[in-house]
Each structure stands twice: as C-alpha cells, then as structure tokens.
C-alpha atoms as a printed R data frame, in Angstrom:
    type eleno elety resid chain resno       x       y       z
1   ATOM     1    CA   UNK     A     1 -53.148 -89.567  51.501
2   ATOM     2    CA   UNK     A     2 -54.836 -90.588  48.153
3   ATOM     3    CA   UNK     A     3 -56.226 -87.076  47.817
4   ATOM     4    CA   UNK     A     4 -52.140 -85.862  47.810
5   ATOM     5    CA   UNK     A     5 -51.323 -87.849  45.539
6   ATOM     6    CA   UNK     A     6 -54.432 -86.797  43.296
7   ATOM     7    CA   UNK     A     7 -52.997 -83.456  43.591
8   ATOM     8    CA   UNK     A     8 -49.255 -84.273  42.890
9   ATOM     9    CA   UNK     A     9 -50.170 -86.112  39.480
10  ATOM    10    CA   UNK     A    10 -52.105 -82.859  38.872
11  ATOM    11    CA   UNK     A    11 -49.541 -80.557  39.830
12  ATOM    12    CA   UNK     A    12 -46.493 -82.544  37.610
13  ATOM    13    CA   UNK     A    13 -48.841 -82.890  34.469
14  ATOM    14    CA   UNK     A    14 -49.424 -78.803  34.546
15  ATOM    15    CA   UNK     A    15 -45.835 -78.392  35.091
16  ATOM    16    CA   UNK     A    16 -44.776 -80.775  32.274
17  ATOM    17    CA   UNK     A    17 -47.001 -79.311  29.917
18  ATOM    18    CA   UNK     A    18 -46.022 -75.898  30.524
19  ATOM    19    CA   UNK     A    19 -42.540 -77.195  29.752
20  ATOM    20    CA   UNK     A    20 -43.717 -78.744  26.775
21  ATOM    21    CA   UNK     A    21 -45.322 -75.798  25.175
22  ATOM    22    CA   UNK     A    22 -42.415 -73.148  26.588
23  ATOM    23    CA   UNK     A    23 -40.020 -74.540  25.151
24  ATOM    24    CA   UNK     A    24 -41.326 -75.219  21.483
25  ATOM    25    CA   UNK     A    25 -40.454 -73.049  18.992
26  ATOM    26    CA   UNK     A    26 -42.374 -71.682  16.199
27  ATOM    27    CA   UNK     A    27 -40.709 -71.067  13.187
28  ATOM    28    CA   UNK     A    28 -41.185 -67.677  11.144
29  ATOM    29    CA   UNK     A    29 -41.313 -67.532   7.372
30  ATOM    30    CA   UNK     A    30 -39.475 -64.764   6.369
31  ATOM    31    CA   UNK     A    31 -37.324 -63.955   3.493
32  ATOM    32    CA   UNK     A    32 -33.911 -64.347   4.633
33  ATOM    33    CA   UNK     A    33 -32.918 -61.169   2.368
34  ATOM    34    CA   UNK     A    34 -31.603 -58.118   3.447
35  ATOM    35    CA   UNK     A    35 -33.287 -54.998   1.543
36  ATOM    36    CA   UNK     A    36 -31.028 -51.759   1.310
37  ATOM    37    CA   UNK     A    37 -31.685 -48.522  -0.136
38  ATOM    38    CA   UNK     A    38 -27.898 -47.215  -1.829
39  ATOM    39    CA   UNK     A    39 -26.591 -45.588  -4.826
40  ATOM    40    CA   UNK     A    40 -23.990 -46.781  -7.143
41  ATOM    41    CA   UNK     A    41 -20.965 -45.298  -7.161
42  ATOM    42    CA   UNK     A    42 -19.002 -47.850  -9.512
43  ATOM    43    CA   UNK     A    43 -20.398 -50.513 -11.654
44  ATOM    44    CA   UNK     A    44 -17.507 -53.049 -13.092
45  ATOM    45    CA   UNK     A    45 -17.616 -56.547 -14.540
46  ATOM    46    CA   UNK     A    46 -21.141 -57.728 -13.116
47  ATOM    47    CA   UNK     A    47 -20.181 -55.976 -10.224
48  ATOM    48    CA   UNK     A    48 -21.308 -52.653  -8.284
49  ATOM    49    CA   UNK     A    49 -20.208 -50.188  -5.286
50  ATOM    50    CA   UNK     A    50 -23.099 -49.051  -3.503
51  ATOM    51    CA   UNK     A    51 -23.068 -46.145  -1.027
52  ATOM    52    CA   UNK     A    52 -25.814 -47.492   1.473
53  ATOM    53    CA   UNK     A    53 -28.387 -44.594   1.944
54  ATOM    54    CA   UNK     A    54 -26.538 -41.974   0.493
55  ATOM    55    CA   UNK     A    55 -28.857 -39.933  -2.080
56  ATOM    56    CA   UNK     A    56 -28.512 -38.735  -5.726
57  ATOM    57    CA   UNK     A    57 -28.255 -35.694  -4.543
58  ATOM    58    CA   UNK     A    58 -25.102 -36.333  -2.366
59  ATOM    59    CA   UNK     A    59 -23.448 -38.183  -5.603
60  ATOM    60    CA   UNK     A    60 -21.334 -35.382  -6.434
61  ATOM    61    CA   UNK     A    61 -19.978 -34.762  -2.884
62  ATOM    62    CA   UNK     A    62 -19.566 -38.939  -2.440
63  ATOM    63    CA   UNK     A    63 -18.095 -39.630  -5.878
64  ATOM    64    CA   UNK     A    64 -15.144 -37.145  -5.295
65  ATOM    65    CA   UNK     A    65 -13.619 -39.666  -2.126
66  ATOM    66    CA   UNK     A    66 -11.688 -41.997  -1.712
67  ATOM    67    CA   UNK     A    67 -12.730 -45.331  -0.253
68  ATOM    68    CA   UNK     A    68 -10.816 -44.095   3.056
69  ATOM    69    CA   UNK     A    69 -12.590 -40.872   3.449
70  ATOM    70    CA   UNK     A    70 -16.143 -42.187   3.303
71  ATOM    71    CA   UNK     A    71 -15.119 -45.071   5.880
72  ATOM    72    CA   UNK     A    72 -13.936 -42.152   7.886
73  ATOM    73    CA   UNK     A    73 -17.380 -40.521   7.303
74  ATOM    74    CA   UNK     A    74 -18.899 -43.814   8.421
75  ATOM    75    CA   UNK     A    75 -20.537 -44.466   4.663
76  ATOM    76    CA   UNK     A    76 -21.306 -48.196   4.430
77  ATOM    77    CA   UNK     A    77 -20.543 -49.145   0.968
78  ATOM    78    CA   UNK     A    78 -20.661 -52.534   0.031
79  ATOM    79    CA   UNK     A    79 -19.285 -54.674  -3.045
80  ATOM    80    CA   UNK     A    80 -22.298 -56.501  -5.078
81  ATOM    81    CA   UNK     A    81 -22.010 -59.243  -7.779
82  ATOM    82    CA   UNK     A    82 -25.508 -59.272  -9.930
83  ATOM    83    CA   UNK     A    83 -26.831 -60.224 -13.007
84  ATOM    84    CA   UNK     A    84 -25.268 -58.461 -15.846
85  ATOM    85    CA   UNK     A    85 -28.273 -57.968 -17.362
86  ATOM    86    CA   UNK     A    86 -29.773 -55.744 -15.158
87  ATOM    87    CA   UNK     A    87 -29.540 -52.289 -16.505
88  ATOM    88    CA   UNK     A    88 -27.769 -50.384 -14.321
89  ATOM    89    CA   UNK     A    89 -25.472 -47.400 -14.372
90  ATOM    90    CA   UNK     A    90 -23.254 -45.173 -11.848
91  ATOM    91    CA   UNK     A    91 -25.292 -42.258 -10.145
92  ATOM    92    CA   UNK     A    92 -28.212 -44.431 -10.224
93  ATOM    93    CA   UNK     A    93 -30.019 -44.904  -6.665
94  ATOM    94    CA   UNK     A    94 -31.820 -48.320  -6.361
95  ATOM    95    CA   UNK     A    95 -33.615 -50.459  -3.757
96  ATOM    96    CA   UNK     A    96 -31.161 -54.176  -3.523
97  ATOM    97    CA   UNK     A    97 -32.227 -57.035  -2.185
98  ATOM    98    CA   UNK     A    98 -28.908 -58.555  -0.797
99  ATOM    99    CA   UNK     A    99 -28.917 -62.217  -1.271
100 ATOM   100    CA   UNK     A   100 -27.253 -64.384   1.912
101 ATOM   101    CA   UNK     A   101 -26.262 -61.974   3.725
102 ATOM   102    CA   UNK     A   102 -22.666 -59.624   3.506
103 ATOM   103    CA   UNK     A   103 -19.065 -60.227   4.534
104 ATOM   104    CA   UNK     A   104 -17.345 -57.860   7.368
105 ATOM   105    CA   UNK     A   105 -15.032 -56.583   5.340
106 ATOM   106    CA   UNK     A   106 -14.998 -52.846   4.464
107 ATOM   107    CA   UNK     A   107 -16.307 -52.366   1.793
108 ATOM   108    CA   UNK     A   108 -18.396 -55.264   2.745
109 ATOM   109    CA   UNK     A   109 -19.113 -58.062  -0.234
110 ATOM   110    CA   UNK     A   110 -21.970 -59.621  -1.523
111 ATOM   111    CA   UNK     A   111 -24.349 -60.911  -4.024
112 ATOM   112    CA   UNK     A   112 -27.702 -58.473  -5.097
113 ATOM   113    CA   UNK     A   113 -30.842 -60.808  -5.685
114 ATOM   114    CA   UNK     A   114 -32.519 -58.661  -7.214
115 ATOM   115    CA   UNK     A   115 -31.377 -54.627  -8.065
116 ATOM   116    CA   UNK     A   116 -34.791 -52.059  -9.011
117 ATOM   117    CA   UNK     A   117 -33.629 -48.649 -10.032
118 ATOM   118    CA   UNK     A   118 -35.404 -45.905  -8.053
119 ATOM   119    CA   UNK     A   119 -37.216 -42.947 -10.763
C-alpha cells in the first residue's frame, strides 16, 4: 500500500507541474507597429492618403479614381495623421510605420510613426 501511495504523490506532482509550465505564458517583445509599403496619393493638413502597395509606376492609373473605384478594385488606402515636418509630397512611395494600429473604416484612419520616402 505505501509503495501506491509513493507512486500517486509522484504521479500528481508530474501532473501539476506540467500544468504549471503549460499554462504559463511567455511574453514576446515586439514592436506593436504595423509597417506598410504605399504611395501617397493626397497629402493635406498633416495628413496623407496612402494607396497600400500600389507603385509609382501605377500613380497615374490610381490618381485618376475616385475613392469608390479603387475600393471596387480592392486598393486599401488608408488616412494618416504625421508630423508635418516630414517632407513629403504626392506621388511619393514610402515605407510607414503605422502607429496603434488602423480604424475599419474605408479608407481606414490612422496615425504614421514614422514615414521614410523610398529613392
């Protein structure tokens, strides 16, 4: 009898500490920003429309439509505040880093972190 309950303790500890470290969670230190690759298609009052990967190239095709035709094309363009003294100018194509996250709306809203204008 002593030699089952040897084993139960055994048995219970293993299974509580398997518990223990399954359910722990490790946290991951990541930047919570979102990084998108766009070109501007309007830039207004410390704020920009962005065309999410949508080249220079394409710029003349894009900047002819209306907001309604490129949500019909499925072109995500999104609404950024930034600083106003980042230089910045329409037909530019630039790497954002989007700063909490974006709205659902369409065109989605939000605030650019940090803006770099692609050569």
């Amino acid at each position: 009898m002593k030699l089952f309950r040897d084993f139960s303790k055994r048995v219970l500890f293993i299974i509580l500490f398997v518990v223990l470290v399954g359910c722990t969670s490790i946290e991951e230190k990541t930047d919570p920003s979102l990084i998108i690759n766009a070109l501007i298609l309007e830039v207004k009052d410390g704020r920009m429309l962005v065309a999410e990967d949508v080249t220079r190239s394409e710029y003349a095709e894009v900047s002819k439509k209306t907001i309604q035709e490129l949500d019909e094309e499925r072109i995500s363009l999104i609404y950024l505040s930034f600083d106003k003294s980042v230089d910045v100018k329409v037909g530019d194509e630039v790497a954002i880093w989007i700063d909490g996250g974006l709205d659902h709306s369409y065109p989605a809203k939000g605030h650019a972190k940090r803006v770099d204008v692609k050569e």
